[in-house]
C-alpha positions as CSV (number, residue, x, y, z in Angstrom):
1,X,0.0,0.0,0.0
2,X,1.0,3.4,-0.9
3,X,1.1,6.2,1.8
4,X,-1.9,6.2,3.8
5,X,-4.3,9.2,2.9
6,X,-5.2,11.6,5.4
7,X,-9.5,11.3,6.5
8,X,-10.2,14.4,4.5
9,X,-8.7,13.4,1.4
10,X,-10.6,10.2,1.7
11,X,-13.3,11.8,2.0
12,X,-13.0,13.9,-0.8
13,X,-12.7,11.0,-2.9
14,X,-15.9,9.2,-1.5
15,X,-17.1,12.7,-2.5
16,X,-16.2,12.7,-6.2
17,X,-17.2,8.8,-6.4
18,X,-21.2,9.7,-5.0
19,X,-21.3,12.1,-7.8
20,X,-19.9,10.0,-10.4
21,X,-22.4,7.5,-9.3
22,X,-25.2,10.1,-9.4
23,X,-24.8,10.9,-13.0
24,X,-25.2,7.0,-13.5
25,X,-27.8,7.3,-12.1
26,X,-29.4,9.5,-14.2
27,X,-28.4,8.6,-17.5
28,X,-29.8,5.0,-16.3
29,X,-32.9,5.2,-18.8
30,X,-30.5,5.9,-21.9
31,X,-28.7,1.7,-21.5
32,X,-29.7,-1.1,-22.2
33,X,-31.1,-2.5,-19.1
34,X,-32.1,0.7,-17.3
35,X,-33.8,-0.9,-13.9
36,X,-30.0,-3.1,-13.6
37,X,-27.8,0.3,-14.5
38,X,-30.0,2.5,-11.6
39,X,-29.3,-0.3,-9.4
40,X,-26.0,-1.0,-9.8
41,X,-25.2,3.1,-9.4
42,X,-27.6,3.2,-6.1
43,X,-25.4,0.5,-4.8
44,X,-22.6,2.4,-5.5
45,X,-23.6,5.9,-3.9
46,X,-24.9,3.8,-1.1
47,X,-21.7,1.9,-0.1
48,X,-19.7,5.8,-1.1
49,X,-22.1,7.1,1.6
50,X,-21.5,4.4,4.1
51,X,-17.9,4.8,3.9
52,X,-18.2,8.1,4.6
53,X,-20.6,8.0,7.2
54,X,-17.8,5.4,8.8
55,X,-14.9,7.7,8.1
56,X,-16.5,10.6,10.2
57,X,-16.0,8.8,13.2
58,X,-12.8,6.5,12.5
59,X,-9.0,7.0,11.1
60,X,-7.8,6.0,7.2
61,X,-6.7,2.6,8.2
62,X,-10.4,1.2,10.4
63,X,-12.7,2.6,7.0
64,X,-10.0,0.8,5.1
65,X,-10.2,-2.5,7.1
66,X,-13.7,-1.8,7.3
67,X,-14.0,-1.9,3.4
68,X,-12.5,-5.3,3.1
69,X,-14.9,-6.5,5.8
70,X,-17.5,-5.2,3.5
71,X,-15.7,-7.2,0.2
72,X,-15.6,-10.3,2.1
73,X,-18.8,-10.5,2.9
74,X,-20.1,-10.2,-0.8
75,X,-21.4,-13.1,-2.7
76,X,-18.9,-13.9,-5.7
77,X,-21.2,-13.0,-8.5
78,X,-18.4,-12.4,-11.0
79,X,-19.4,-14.4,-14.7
80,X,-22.7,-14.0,-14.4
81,X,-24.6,-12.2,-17.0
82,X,-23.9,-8.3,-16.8
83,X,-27.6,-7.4,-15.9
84,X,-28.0,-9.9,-13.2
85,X,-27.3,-9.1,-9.7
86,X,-26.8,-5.1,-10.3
87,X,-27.1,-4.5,-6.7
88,X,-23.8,-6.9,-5.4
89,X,-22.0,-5.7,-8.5
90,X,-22.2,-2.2,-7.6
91,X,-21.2,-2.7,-4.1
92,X,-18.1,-4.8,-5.3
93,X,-17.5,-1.9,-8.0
94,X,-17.9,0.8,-5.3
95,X,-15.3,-0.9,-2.5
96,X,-13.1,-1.8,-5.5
97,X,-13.1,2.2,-6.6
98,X,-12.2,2.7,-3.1
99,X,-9.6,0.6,-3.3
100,X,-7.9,2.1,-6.2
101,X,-8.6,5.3,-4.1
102,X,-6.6,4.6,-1.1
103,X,-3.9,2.4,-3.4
104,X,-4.3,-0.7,-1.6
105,X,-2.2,-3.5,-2.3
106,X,-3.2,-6.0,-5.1
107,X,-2.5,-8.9,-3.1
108,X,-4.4,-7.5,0.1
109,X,-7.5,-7.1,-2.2
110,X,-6.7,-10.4,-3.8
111,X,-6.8,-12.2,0.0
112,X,-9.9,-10.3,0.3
113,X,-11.7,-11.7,-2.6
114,X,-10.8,-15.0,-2.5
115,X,-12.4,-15.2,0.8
116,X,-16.1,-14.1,-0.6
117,X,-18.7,-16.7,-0.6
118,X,-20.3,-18.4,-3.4
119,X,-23.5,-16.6,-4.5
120,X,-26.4,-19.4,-3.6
């Protein structure tokens, strides 16, 4: 992992993600599944917002280990068809933005993935 960011500039980030998200969400009705794309970005804003609900209160490295709590605990939905499962997707898109974010290790997020159960 690269230099740990401060809270602030994590929360800036967060910030810049919601918005991202936000536009998704609006431009939902223009794709081809609209109800999957509007869920997948409400998952995204959603987990954005928890993080930095989480971050208020705690330092750069407990909403980091936080964050791979969250990513464990996701059901592997990963080959399935891309309009299936929007909501898990966006989460593991959101916690994987935020993990590009904070520069976590490839191999930490590796460890962390191959820990997810199977989707039953």
């Amino acid at each position: 992992m690269k230099e740990i960011l401060s809270t602030e500039q994590i929360q800036t980030g967060l910030k810049h993600y919601r918005r991202i998200a936000r536009q998704d969400m609006l431009r939902s009705g223009e794709t081809p599944h609209p109800d999957a794309f509007l869920k997948h970005a409400e998952s995204r804003r959603e987990v954005y917002t928890r993080l930095g609900a989480f971050a208020d209160d705690h330092g750069p490295n407990e909403v980091i280990t936080h964050a791979l709590d969250l990513y464990r605990t996701l059901p592997f939905v990963t080959g399935t068809p891309e309009h299936e499962h929007p909501d898990i997707k966006g989460q593991e898109n959101a916690l994987e933005n935020f993990f590009l974010l904070v520069g976590l290790d490839p191999k930490t997020r590796r460890e962390a993935r191959s820990k997810r159960p199977r989707l039953s």
